[in-house]
FIKE-648836 format. One record per residue (C-alpha): residue in one letter; z, x, y. Coordinates in steps of 0.2 Angstrom, whole numbers, padded with zeros to 4 digits, always signed. Layout:
aZXY;...
***
This chain:
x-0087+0249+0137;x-0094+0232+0134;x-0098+0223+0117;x-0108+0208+0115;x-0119+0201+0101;x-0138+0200+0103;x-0150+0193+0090;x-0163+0203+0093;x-0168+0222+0093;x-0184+0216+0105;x-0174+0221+0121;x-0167+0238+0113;x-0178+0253+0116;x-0184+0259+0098;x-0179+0277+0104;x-0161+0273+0112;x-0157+0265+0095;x-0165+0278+0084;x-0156+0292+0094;x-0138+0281+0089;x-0143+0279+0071;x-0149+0300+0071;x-0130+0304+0079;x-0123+0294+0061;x-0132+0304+0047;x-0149+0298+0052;x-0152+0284+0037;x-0172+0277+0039;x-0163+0261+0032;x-0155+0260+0049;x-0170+0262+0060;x-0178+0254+0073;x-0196+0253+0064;x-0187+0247+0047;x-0176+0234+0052;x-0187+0225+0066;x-0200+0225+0052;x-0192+0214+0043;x-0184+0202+0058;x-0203+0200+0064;x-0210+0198+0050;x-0199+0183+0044;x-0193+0192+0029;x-0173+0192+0036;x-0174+0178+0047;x-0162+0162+0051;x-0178+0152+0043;x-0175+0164+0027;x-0156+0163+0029;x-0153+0179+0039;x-0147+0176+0057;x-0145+0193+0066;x-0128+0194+0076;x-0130+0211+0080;x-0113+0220+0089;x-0119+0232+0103;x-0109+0244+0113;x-0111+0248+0130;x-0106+0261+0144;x-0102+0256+0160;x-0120+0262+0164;x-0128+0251+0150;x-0133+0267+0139;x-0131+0261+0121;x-0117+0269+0112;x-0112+0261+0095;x-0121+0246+0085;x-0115+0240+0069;x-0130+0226+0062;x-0122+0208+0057;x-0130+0192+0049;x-0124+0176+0048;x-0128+0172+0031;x-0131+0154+0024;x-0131+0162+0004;x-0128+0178-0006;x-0146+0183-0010;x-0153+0197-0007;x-0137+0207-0005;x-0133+0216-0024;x-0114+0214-0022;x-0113+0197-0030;x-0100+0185-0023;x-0107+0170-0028;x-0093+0164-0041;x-0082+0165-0025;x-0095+0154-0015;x-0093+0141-0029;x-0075+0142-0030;x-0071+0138-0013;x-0084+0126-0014;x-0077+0116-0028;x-0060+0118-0018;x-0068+0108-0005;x-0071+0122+0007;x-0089+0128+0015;x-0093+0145+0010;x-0107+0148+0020;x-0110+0155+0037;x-0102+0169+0032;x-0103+0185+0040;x-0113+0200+0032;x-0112+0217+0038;x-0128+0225+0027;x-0147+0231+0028;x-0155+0217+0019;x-0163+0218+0002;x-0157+0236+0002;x-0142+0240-0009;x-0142+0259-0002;x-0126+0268+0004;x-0125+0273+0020;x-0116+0271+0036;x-0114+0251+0043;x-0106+0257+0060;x-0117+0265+0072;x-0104+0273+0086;x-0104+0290+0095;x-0086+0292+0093;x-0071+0283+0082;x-0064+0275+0095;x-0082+0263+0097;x-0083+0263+0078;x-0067+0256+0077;x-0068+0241+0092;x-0083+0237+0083;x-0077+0237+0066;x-0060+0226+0074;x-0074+0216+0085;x-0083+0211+0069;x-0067+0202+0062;x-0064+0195+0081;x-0083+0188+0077;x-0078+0181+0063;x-0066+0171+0067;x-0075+0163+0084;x-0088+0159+0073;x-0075+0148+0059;x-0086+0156+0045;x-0077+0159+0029;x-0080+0178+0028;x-0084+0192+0033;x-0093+0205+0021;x-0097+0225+0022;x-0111+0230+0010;x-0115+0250+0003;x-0103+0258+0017;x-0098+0277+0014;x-0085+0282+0008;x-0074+0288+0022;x-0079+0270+0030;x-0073+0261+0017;x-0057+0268+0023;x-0059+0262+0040;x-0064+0245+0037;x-0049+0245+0026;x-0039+0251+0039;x-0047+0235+0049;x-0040+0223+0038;x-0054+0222+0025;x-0050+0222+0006;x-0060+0235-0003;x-0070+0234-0019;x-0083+0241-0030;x-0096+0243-0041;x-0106+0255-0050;x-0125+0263-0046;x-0134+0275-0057;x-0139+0290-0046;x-0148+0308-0051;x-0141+0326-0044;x-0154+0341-0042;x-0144+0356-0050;x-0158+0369-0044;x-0171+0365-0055;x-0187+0373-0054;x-0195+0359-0065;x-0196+0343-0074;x-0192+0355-0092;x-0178+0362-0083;x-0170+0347-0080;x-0174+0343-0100;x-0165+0361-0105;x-0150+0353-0097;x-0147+0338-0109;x-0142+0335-0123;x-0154+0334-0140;x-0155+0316-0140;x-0158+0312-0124;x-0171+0324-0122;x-0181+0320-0138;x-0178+0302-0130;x-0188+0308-0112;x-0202+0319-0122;x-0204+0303-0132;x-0205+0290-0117;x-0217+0301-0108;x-0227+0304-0125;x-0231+0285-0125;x-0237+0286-0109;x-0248+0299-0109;x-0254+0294-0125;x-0261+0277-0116;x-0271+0287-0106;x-0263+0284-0090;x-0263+0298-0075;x-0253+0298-0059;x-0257+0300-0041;x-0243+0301-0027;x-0248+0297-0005;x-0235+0299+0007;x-0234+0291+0023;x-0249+0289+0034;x-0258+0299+0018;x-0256+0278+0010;x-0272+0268+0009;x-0272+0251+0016;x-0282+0247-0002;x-0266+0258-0009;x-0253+0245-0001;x-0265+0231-0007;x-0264+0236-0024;x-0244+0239-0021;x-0240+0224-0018;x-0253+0216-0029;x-0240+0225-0042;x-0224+0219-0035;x-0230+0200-0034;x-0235+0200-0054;x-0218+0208-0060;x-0208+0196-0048;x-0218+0182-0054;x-0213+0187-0074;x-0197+0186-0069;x-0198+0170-0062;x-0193+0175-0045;x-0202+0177-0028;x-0202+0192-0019;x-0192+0194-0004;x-0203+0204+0006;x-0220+0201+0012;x-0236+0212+0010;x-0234+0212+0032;x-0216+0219+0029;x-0225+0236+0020;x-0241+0236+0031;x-0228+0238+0046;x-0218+0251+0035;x-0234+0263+0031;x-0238+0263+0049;x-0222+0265+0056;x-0209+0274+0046;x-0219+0291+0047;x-0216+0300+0030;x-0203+0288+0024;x-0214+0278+0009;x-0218+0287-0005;x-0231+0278-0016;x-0233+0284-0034;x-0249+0274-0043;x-0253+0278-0064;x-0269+0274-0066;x-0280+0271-0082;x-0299+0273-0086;x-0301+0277-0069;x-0293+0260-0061;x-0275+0257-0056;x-0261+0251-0068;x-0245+0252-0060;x-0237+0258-0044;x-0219+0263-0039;x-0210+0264-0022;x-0198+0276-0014;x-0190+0278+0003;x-0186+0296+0008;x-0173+0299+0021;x-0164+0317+0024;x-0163+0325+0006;x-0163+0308-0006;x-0178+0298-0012;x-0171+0281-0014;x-0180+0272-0030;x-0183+0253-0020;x-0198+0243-0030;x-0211+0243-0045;x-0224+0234-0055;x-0238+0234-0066;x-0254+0223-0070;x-0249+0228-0089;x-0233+0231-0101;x-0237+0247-0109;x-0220+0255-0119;x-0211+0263-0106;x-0221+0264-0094;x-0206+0256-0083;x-0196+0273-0084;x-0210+0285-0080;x-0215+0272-0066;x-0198+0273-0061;x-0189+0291-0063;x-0198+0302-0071;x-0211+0303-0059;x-0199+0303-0043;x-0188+0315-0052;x-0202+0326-0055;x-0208+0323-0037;x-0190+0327-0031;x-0188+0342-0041;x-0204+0348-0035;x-0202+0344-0017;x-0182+0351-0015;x-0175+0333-0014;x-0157+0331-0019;x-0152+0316-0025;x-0162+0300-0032;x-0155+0285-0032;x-0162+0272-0044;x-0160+0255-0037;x-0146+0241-0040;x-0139+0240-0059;x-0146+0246-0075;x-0136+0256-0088;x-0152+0261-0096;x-0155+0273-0084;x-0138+0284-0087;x-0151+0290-0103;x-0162+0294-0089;x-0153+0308-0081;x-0143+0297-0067;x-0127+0296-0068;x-0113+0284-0064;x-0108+0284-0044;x-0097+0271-0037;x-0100+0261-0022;x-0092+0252-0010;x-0090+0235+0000;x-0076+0226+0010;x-0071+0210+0013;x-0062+0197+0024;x-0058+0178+0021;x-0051+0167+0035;x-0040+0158+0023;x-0023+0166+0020;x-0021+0159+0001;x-0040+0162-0003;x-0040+0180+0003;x-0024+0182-0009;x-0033+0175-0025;x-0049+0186-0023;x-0036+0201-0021;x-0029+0198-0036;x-0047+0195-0044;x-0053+0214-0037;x-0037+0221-0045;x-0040+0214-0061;x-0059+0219-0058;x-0055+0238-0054;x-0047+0241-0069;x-0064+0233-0077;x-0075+0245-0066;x-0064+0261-0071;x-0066+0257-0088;x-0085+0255-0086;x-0086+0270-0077;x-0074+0281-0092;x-0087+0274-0104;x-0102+0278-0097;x-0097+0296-0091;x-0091+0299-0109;x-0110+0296-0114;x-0116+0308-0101;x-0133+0316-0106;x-0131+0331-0102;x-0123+0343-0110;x-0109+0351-0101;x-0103+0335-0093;x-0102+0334-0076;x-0094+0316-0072;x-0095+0308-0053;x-0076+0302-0049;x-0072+0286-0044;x-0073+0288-0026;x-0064+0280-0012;x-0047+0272-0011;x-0049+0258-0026;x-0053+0241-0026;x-0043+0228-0020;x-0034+0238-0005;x-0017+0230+0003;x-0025+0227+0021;x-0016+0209+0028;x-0030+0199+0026;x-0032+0180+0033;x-0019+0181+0043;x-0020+0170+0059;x-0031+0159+0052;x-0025+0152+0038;x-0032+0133+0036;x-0016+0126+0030;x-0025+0109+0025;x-0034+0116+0013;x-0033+0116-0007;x-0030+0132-0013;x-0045+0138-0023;x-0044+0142-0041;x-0045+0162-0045;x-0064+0164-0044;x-0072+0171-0061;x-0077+0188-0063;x-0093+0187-0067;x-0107+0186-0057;x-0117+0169-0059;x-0135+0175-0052;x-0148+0190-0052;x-0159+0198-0042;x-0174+0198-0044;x-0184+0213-0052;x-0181+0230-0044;x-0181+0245-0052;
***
Protein backbone atom coordinates (compact mmCIF):
# COMPACT_ATOMS: atom_id res chain seq x y z
CA UNK A 1 0.00 0.00 0.00
CA UNK A 2 1.31 3.56 -0.90
CA UNK A 3 0.10 6.90 0.78
CA UNK A 4 0.88 10.11 -0.70
CA UNK A 5 -0.84 13.69 -0.64
CA UNK A 6 -2.29 15.15 -3.80
CA UNK A 7 -4.10 18.48 -3.90
CA UNK A 8 -6.34 17.85 -6.32
CA UNK A 9 -9.26 15.25 -7.12
CA UNK A 10 -8.55 16.24 -11.11
CA UNK A 11 -6.46 13.07 -11.58
CA UNK A 12 -8.97 10.71 -9.52
CA UNK A 13 -11.56 9.08 -11.57
CA UNK A 14 -15.11 10.51 -10.23
CA UNK A 15 -16.26 6.78 -10.22
CA UNK A 16 -13.04 5.13 -8.50
CA UNK A 17 -13.57 7.77 -5.60
CA UNK A 18 -17.43 7.68 -5.47
CA UNK A 19 -17.17 3.61 -5.29
CA UNK A 20 -14.60 4.45 -1.85
CA UNK A 21 -16.91 6.87 -0.35
CA UNK A 22 -20.13 4.27 -1.30
CA UNK A 23 -18.15 1.28 0.55
CA UNK A 24 -18.10 4.02 4.04
CA UNK A 25 -21.96 4.64 4.32
CA UNK A 26 -22.22 6.53 1.03
CA UNK A 27 -22.46 10.50 2.48
CA UNK A 28 -23.10 13.00 -0.80
CA UNK A 29 -21.04 15.25 1.33
CA UNK A 30 -18.15 13.05 0.45
CA UNK A 31 -18.69 12.87 -3.21
CA UNK A 32 -16.77 13.34 -6.13
CA UNK A 33 -19.37 16.03 -7.82
CA UNK A 34 -19.66 17.80 -4.16
CA UNK A 35 -16.32 18.39 -3.06
CA UNK A 36 -14.65 19.17 -6.63
CA UNK A 37 -17.39 21.71 -6.82
CA UNK A 38 -16.36 23.61 -4.41
CA UNK A 39 -12.22 23.34 -5.17
CA UNK A 40 -13.15 24.58 -8.84
CA UNK A 41 -15.12 26.86 -8.25
CA UNK A 42 -12.83 28.83 -5.77
CA UNK A 43 -15.06 28.47 -2.83
CA UNK A 44 -12.36 26.14 -0.78
CA UNK A 45 -9.36 27.13 -2.36
CA UNK A 46 -5.65 28.06 -0.88
CA UNK A 47 -6.81 31.88 -2.42
CA UNK A 48 -9.99 31.34 0.08
CA UNK A 49 -7.71 29.67 2.78
CA UNK A 50 -8.31 26.07 2.03
CA UNK A 51 -5.40 24.11 0.59
CA UNK A 52 -6.30 20.55 -0.18
CA UNK A 53 -3.69 17.92 1.18
CA UNK A 54 -5.67 15.16 0.49
CA UNK A 55 -4.13 11.44 1.87
CA UNK A 56 -4.77 8.86 -0.81
CA UNK A 57 -4.12 5.02 -0.46
CA UNK A 58 -2.91 2.92 -3.01
CA UNK A 59 -2.62 -0.89 -3.89
CA UNK A 60 0.48 -2.17 -5.37
CA UNK A 61 -1.69 -1.88 -8.60
CA UNK A 62 -2.61 1.77 -8.16
CA UNK A 63 -6.52 1.04 -7.47
CA UNK A 64 -7.52 3.47 -4.86
CA UNK A 65 -8.32 2.09 -1.68
CA UNK A 66 -8.79 4.60 1.31
CA UNK A 67 -8.76 8.67 1.22
CA UNK A 68 -9.36 10.74 4.15
CA UNK A 69 -9.66 14.78 2.77
CA UNK A 70 -7.26 17.31 4.59
CA UNK A 71 -6.77 21.20 4.42
CA UNK A 72 -4.24 23.19 5.40
CA UNK A 73 -6.08 25.97 6.94
CA UNK A 74 -4.82 29.58 7.24
CA UNK A 75 -8.13 30.43 9.83
CA UNK A 76 -11.13 28.74 11.60
CA UNK A 77 -13.86 29.88 9.34
CA UNK A 78 -16.12 28.15 7.83
CA UNK A 79 -15.61 25.09 10.04
CA UNK A 80 -18.63 25.31 13.09
CA UNK A 81 -16.40 23.75 15.80
CA UNK A 82 -15.02 27.04 17.01
CA UNK A 83 -11.38 27.09 18.00
CA UNK A 84 -10.71 30.48 17.59
CA UNK A 85 -10.03 31.49 21.55
CA UNK A 86 -7.18 28.78 21.10
CA UNK A 87 -5.90 30.58 17.83
CA UNK A 88 -5.63 33.73 19.80
CA UNK A 89 -4.06 32.25 22.89
CA UNK A 90 -1.22 30.65 21.24
CA UNK A 91 -1.01 33.68 19.29
CA UNK A 92 -0.64 35.98 22.20
CA UNK A 93 1.87 33.32 23.70
CA UNK A 94 3.97 34.23 20.77
CA UNK A 95 3.16 31.08 18.78
CA UNK A 96 1.68 30.86 14.88
CA UNK A 97 -1.52 29.12 15.00
CA UNK A 98 -2.17 28.86 11.50
CA UNK A 99 -1.40 26.31 8.99
CA UNK A 100 -2.96 24.13 10.90
CA UNK A 101 -4.35 20.91 9.54
CA UNK A 102 -8.22 20.35 9.14
CA UNK A 103 -9.67 17.11 8.46
CA UNK A 104 -13.52 18.25 7.49
CA UNK A 105 -15.90 18.85 4.34
CA UNK A 106 -15.93 22.66 4.21
CA UNK A 107 -18.78 24.82 5.10
CA UNK A 108 -20.63 21.57 6.01
CA UNK A 109 -21.07 20.95 9.84
CA UNK A 110 -22.66 17.21 9.00
CA UNK A 111 -21.68 13.97 10.74
CA UNK A 112 -20.36 11.55 8.91
CA UNK A 113 -17.43 9.51 8.14
CA UNK A 114 -13.72 11.54 7.52
CA UNK A 115 -11.74 8.19 6.66
CA UNK A 116 -12.53 6.76 3.56
CA UNK A 117 -10.75 3.10 3.70
CA UNK A 118 -11.80 -0.52 2.57
CA UNK A 119 -10.51 -1.98 5.60
CA UNK A 120 -9.26 -0.83 9.26
CA UNK A 121 -6.03 -1.41 8.72
CA UNK A 122 -6.00 1.57 5.82
CA UNK A 123 -8.29 3.71 7.99
CA UNK A 124 -6.04 3.47 10.58
CA UNK A 125 -2.28 4.30 8.62
CA UNK A 126 -4.36 7.06 7.29
CA UNK A 127 -5.62 8.29 10.40
CA UNK A 128 -1.64 7.81 12.04
CA UNK A 129 -0.34 9.32 8.43
CA UNK A 130 -2.35 12.43 9.03
CA UNK A 131 -0.60 13.10 12.42
CA UNK A 132 2.82 11.96 10.54
CA UNK A 133 1.49 14.99 8.02
CA UNK A 134 1.29 17.13 10.53
CA UNK A 135 4.24 17.22 11.85
CA UNK A 136 6.38 17.42 8.37
CA UNK A 137 4.47 20.20 7.74
CA UNK A 138 5.42 22.12 11.56
CA UNK A 139 1.70 23.28 11.56
CA UNK A 140 0.26 23.83 15.00
CA UNK A 141 -2.56 21.20 14.75
CA UNK A 142 -4.19 18.95 13.50
CA UNK A 143 -8.33 19.03 13.62
CA UNK A 144 -11.03 16.27 12.79
CA UNK A 145 -14.44 17.77 12.27
CA UNK A 146 -18.35 15.99 12.52
CA UNK A 147 -16.59 12.17 12.64
CA UNK A 148 -19.02 9.34 13.79
CA UNK A 149 -19.14 8.09 16.59
CA UNK A 150 -17.18 4.93 16.40
CA UNK A 151 -14.43 7.09 14.72
CA UNK A 152 -14.17 9.43 17.24
CA UNK A 153 -12.84 6.29 19.00
CA UNK A 154 -10.27 5.61 16.52
CA UNK A 155 -8.92 8.94 16.10
CA UNK A 156 -8.60 8.90 19.89
CA UNK A 157 -7.00 5.68 19.74
CA UNK A 158 -4.49 7.72 17.17
CA UNK A 159 -3.62 10.13 19.68
CA UNK A 160 -6.21 12.79 19.21
CA UNK A 161 -8.05 14.50 22.14
CA UNK A 162 -11.87 14.27 21.75
CA UNK A 163 -14.50 16.96 22.26
CA UNK A 164 -18.01 18.00 21.65
CA UNK A 165 -20.76 19.98 20.97
CA UNK A 166 -24.25 19.80 20.67
CA UNK A 167 -26.72 19.87 17.20
CA UNK A 168 -30.37 19.91 17.09
CA UNK A 169 -31.65 16.90 15.11
CA UNK A 170 -35.34 15.52 14.16
CA UNK A 171 -36.22 11.53 14.38
CA UNK A 172 -39.14 10.09 12.23
CA UNK A 173 -41.18 7.84 14.68
CA UNK A 174 -43.55 6.29 11.92
CA UNK A 175 -45.63 9.23 11.23
CA UNK A 176 -48.07 9.16 8.60
CA UNK A 177 -48.29 13.14 8.82
CA UNK A 178 -47.29 16.57 9.82
CA UNK A 179 -50.50 16.25 12.58
CA UNK A 180 -49.11 13.15 13.79
CA UNK A 181 -46.04 14.31 14.55
CA UNK A 182 -48.14 17.42 16.52
CA UNK A 183 -50.20 14.48 18.49
CA UNK A 184 -46.90 13.69 19.82
CA UNK A 185 -45.92 16.81 21.84
CA UNK A 186 -46.81 18.28 24.35
CA UNK A 187 -49.86 21.14 24.62
CA UNK A 188 -47.60 23.95 24.46
CA UNK A 189 -45.41 23.09 21.99
CA UNK A 190 -47.99 22.17 19.65
CA UNK A 191 -50.23 25.32 20.11
CA UNK A 192 -46.69 26.90 19.56
CA UNK A 193 -46.27 25.08 15.85
CA UNK A 194 -50.15 25.58 14.93
CA UNK A 195 -49.52 29.28 15.87
CA UNK A 196 -46.10 29.68 13.89
CA UNK A 197 -47.76 28.08 10.76
CA UNK A 198 -51.00 30.11 11.42
CA UNK A 199 -49.03 33.40 10.76
CA UNK A 200 -47.80 32.07 7.89
CA UNK A 201 -50.43 30.99 6.12
CA UNK A 202 -52.38 33.95 7.18
CA UNK A 203 -49.68 36.12 4.94
CA UNK A 204 -50.80 34.43 2.29
CA UNK A 205 -47.74 32.65 1.53
CA UNK A 206 -47.86 28.96 -0.52
CA UNK A 207 -45.03 26.44 -0.93
CA UNK A 208 -43.63 24.61 -3.90
CA UNK A 209 -40.73 21.87 -3.51
CA UNK A 210 -38.23 20.74 -6.98
CA UNK A 211 -35.71 18.10 -6.59
CA UNK A 212 -32.73 17.61 -8.41
CA UNK A 213 -32.66 18.13 -12.17
CA UNK A 214 -36.73 18.89 -11.50
CA UNK A 215 -34.75 22.72 -10.12
CA UNK A 216 -35.03 25.64 -12.45
CA UNK A 217 -32.00 27.46 -13.35
CA UNK A 218 -34.55 30.77 -12.63
CA UNK A 219 -35.24 28.65 -9.35
CA UNK A 220 -31.31 28.62 -8.28
CA UNK A 221 -31.36 32.22 -9.42
CA UNK A 222 -33.78 33.21 -7.15
CA UNK A 223 -32.05 30.82 -4.37
CA UNK A 224 -29.22 32.31 -4.22
CA UNK A 225 -30.77 35.78 -4.76
CA UNK A 226 -32.21 34.68 -1.03
CA UNK A 227 -28.98 33.51 0.41
CA UNK A 228 -27.02 36.81 -0.66
CA UNK A 229 -29.81 39.14 1.13
CA UNK A 230 -29.89 37.26 4.47
CA UNK A 231 -26.02 36.92 4.57
CA UNK A 232 -25.92 40.50 3.77
CA UNK A 233 -28.23 41.44 6.99
CA UNK A 234 -26.06 39.74 8.85
CA UNK A 235 -23.29 41.50 7.79
CA UNK A 236 -21.52 38.62 6.40
CA UNK A 237 -20.62 37.27 2.86
CA UNK A 238 -21.48 34.15 1.72
CA UNK A 239 -19.09 31.50 1.51
CA UNK A 240 -20.30 29.89 -1.57
CA UNK A 241 -20.89 31.16 -4.91
CA UNK A 242 -24.11 30.88 -7.18
CA UNK A 243 -21.33 28.49 -9.58
CA UNK A 244 -20.92 26.30 -6.47
CA UNK A 245 -25.03 25.44 -6.56
CA UNK A 246 -25.31 25.64 -10.56
CA UNK A 247 -22.65 22.75 -10.43
CA UNK A 248 -24.58 21.04 -7.58
CA UNK A 249 -28.08 21.00 -9.37
CA UNK A 250 -26.40 19.53 -12.39
CA UNK A 251 -24.44 17.15 -10.79
CA UNK A 252 -25.37 15.74 -7.52
CA UNK A 253 -28.51 13.96 -9.25
CA UNK A 254 -31.43 13.99 -6.57
CA UNK A 255 -29.25 15.36 -3.66
CA UNK A 256 -30.72 19.23 -3.54
CA UNK A 257 -34.07 19.70 -2.36
CA UNK A 258 -35.35 23.22 -2.98
CA UNK A 259 -38.37 24.49 -0.98
CA UNK A 260 -39.70 28.19 -2.44
CA UNK A 261 -42.95 30.02 -0.31
CA UNK A 262 -44.24 32.10 -2.57
CA UNK A 263 -46.66 35.15 -2.30
CA UNK A 264 -49.26 36.81 -4.64
CA UNK A 265 -48.01 34.59 -7.11
CA UNK A 266 -44.08 35.80 -6.80
CA UNK A 267 -41.39 34.10 -4.83
CA UNK A 268 -40.66 35.08 -1.02
CA UNK A 269 -38.40 32.81 0.28
CA UNK A 270 -36.50 29.64 -0.47
CA UNK A 271 -34.92 26.83 1.76
CA UNK A 272 -32.21 24.20 0.89
CA UNK A 273 -31.58 20.61 1.82
CA UNK A 274 -29.20 17.98 0.86
CA UNK A 275 -30.69 14.45 0.90
CA UNK A 276 -28.30 11.48 1.38
CA UNK A 277 -29.42 7.77 2.36
CA UNK A 278 -32.40 8.33 4.82
CA UNK A 279 -31.56 12.04 6.32
CA UNK A 280 -32.33 15.50 4.61
CA UNK A 281 -29.70 17.68 5.89
CA UNK A 282 -31.27 21.45 6.61
CA UNK A 283 -27.88 23.45 4.94
CA UNK A 284 -29.18 27.20 3.82
CA UNK A 285 -32.17 29.89 3.75
CA UNK A 286 -33.32 33.36 2.97
CA UNK A 287 -36.11 35.58 2.21
CA UNK A 288 -36.54 38.96 0.23
CA UNK A 289 -38.92 39.90 3.40
CA UNK A 290 -39.17 39.21 7.45
CA UNK A 291 -42.63 38.07 7.76
CA UNK A 292 -43.24 36.37 11.60
CA UNK A 293 -41.99 33.17 11.44
CA UNK A 294 -41.46 32.56 8.36
CA UNK A 295 -37.85 31.40 9.35
CA UNK A 296 -39.25 28.07 10.99
CA UNK A 297 -41.67 26.99 8.37
CA UNK A 298 -38.75 27.98 5.77
CA UNK A 299 -36.73 25.96 7.80
CA UNK A 300 -38.43 22.69 9.51
CA UNK A 301 -41.78 22.52 9.09
CA UNK A 302 -41.71 22.33 5.58
CA UNK A 303 -38.68 19.71 5.37
CA UNK A 304 -40.20 17.88 8.25
CA UNK A 305 -43.44 17.60 6.46
CA UNK A 306 -41.49 16.74 3.26
CA UNK A 307 -39.56 13.96 5.22
CA UNK A 308 -42.58 12.63 6.90
CA UNK A 309 -44.16 12.38 3.61
CA UNK A 310 -41.35 10.96 1.69
CA UNK A 311 -40.06 8.17 4.38
CA UNK A 312 -36.93 10.20 5.35
CA UNK A 313 -35.63 9.42 8.84
CA UNK A 314 -33.70 11.97 10.31
CA UNK A 315 -33.48 15.80 9.61
CA UNK A 316 -30.88 17.69 10.77
CA UNK A 317 -31.08 21.30 11.22
CA UNK A 318 -27.95 22.95 10.65
CA UNK A 319 -25.16 24.31 13.15
CA UNK A 320 -26.38 25.75 16.63
CA UNK A 321 -29.80 27.01 17.57
CA UNK A 322 -31.69 26.00 20.78
CA UNK A 323 -34.94 27.50 19.32
CA UNK A 324 -35.22 24.65 17.38
CA UNK A 325 -35.57 21.97 20.35
CA UNK A 326 -39.35 23.70 20.39
CA UNK A 327 -39.37 22.63 16.94
CA UNK A 328 -39.32 19.01 17.30
CA UNK A 329 -35.30 18.35 17.11
CA UNK A 330 -33.73 17.29 19.75
CA UNK A 331 -30.43 17.56 21.37
CA UNK A 332 -27.58 15.01 19.62
CA UNK A 333 -24.05 15.33 20.31
CA UNK A 334 -21.29 15.71 17.98
CA UNK A 335 -17.80 15.07 17.72
CA UNK A 336 -14.25 16.41 16.80
CA UNK A 337 -10.62 15.54 17.55
CA UNK A 338 -7.58 17.21 18.06
CA UNK A 339 -3.91 17.29 18.03
CA UNK A 340 -1.35 20.16 18.90
CA UNK A 341 2.52 19.87 18.38
CA UNK A 342 3.31 21.46 21.63
CA UNK A 343 3.49 19.08 24.49
CA UNK A 344 2.35 21.98 27.25
CA UNK A 345 -0.20 23.57 24.91
CA UNK A 346 -1.89 20.31 23.99
CA UNK A 347 -2.09 19.86 28.12
CA UNK A 348 -3.82 23.30 28.76
CA UNK A 349 -6.65 22.69 26.03
CA UNK A 350 -7.10 19.09 27.69
CA UNK A 351 -7.94 20.60 30.73
CA UNK A 352 -10.02 23.37 28.83
CA UNK A 353 -12.18 20.23 27.17
CA UNK A 354 -12.63 18.80 30.69
CA UNK A 355 -13.77 21.65 32.22
CA UNK A 356 -15.95 22.25 28.93
CA UNK A 357 -17.73 18.57 29.00
CA UNK A 358 -19.05 19.01 32.16
CA UNK A 359 -20.52 22.51 30.60
CA UNK A 360 -21.72 20.40 27.45
CA UNK A 361 -23.50 17.52 29.82
CA UNK A 362 -25.09 20.13 31.60
CA UNK A 363 -26.53 21.74 28.47
CA UNK A 364 -27.44 18.70 27.18
CA UNK A 365 -29.56 17.46 30.84
CA UNK A 366 -31.30 20.97 30.41
CA UNK A 367 -32.38 20.75 27.23
CA UNK A 368 -33.60 17.04 27.22
CA UNK A 369 -35.57 18.08 30.46
CA UNK A 370 -37.51 20.63 28.11
CA UNK A 371 -38.22 17.85 25.59
CA UNK A 372 -41.35 18.66 23.49
CA UNK A 373 -42.60 15.78 23.39
CA UNK A 374 -44.53 14.16 25.71
CA UNK A 375 -43.08 10.90 26.56
CA UNK A 376 -39.52 12.05 26.62
CA UNK A 377 -37.37 10.29 24.63
CA UNK A 378 -33.67 11.98 25.41
CA UNK A 379 -30.53 11.33 22.80
CA UNK A 380 -27.58 10.16 25.21
CA UNK A 381 -24.43 11.88 25.17
CA UNK A 382 -22.65 9.76 22.75
CA UNK A 383 -19.22 8.71 22.35
CA UNK A 384 -16.44 8.43 24.80
CA UNK A 385 -16.44 12.17 26.35
CA UNK A 386 -14.59 15.01 25.81
CA UNK A 387 -11.20 15.62 26.61
CA UNK A 388 -9.81 11.78 26.05
CA UNK A 389 -6.38 10.75 27.60
CA UNK A 390 -4.60 10.06 24.21
CA UNK A 391 -0.48 11.34 24.58
CA UNK A 392 -0.73 14.26 22.78
CA UNK A 393 2.32 16.54 21.45
CA UNK A 394 4.56 14.14 22.28
CA UNK A 395 7.81 14.28 20.02
CA UNK A 396 7.38 17.52 19.24
CA UNK A 397 7.24 19.62 21.87
CA UNK A 398 8.76 23.24 21.18
CA UNK A 399 10.54 23.56 24.34
CA UNK A 400 11.44 27.34 23.50
CA UNK A 401 8.18 28.47 23.68
CA UNK A 402 5.99 30.24 26.38
CA UNK A 403 3.46 28.27 27.72
CA UNK A 404 0.11 29.71 26.54
CA UNK A 405 -2.36 30.85 29.07
CA UNK A 406 -5.66 28.24 29.39
CA UNK A 407 -7.56 29.48 26.29
CA UNK A 408 -11.24 30.70 27.19
CA UNK A 409 -14.17 28.78 26.73
CA UNK A 410 -16.12 30.68 24.87
CA UNK A 411 -16.03 31.06 21.35
CA UNK A 412 -15.03 34.48 20.03
CA UNK A 413 -16.62 34.49 16.32
CA UNK A 414 -19.91 33.24 14.33
CA UNK A 415 -20.86 32.00 11.38
CA UNK A 416 -22.53 33.52 9.24
CA UNK A 417 -26.35 32.88 8.69
CA UNK A 418 -27.43 29.26 8.26
CA UNK A 419 -30.36 27.80 9.36
Amino acid sequence: MQIEVVDSLSDIPAAEWDALVASAGGNVFLSHAYLHALHTTGCASPRTGWTPRYLIARDDSGLLQGALPLYLKAHSYGEYVFDWSWADAWQRAGGDYYPKLLAAVPFTPCTGPRVLATNDEIGRALMHGAVELAKQLQVSSLHVLFPSVAEAAQWQDAGLMLRQGVQFHWQNHGYRTFDDLLASMTHDKRKRIRQDRRYVQEAGVHWRFSRGAAISAEDWAFFYRCYETTYAAHHSTPYLSAEFFERMGRDMGDAAVLFIGERDSRALCSSLCIASGDTAYGRYWGTLEALRSLHFEACYYQPIEWCIANGFQHFEGGAQGAHKLARGLLPVATHSAHWLADGRFADAVRHFLKRESVGIAHTMEELNESSPFKAATPLPLEGGGAGGEGDLGTGNTLDASPRPPLPDPSPTRGEGTKR
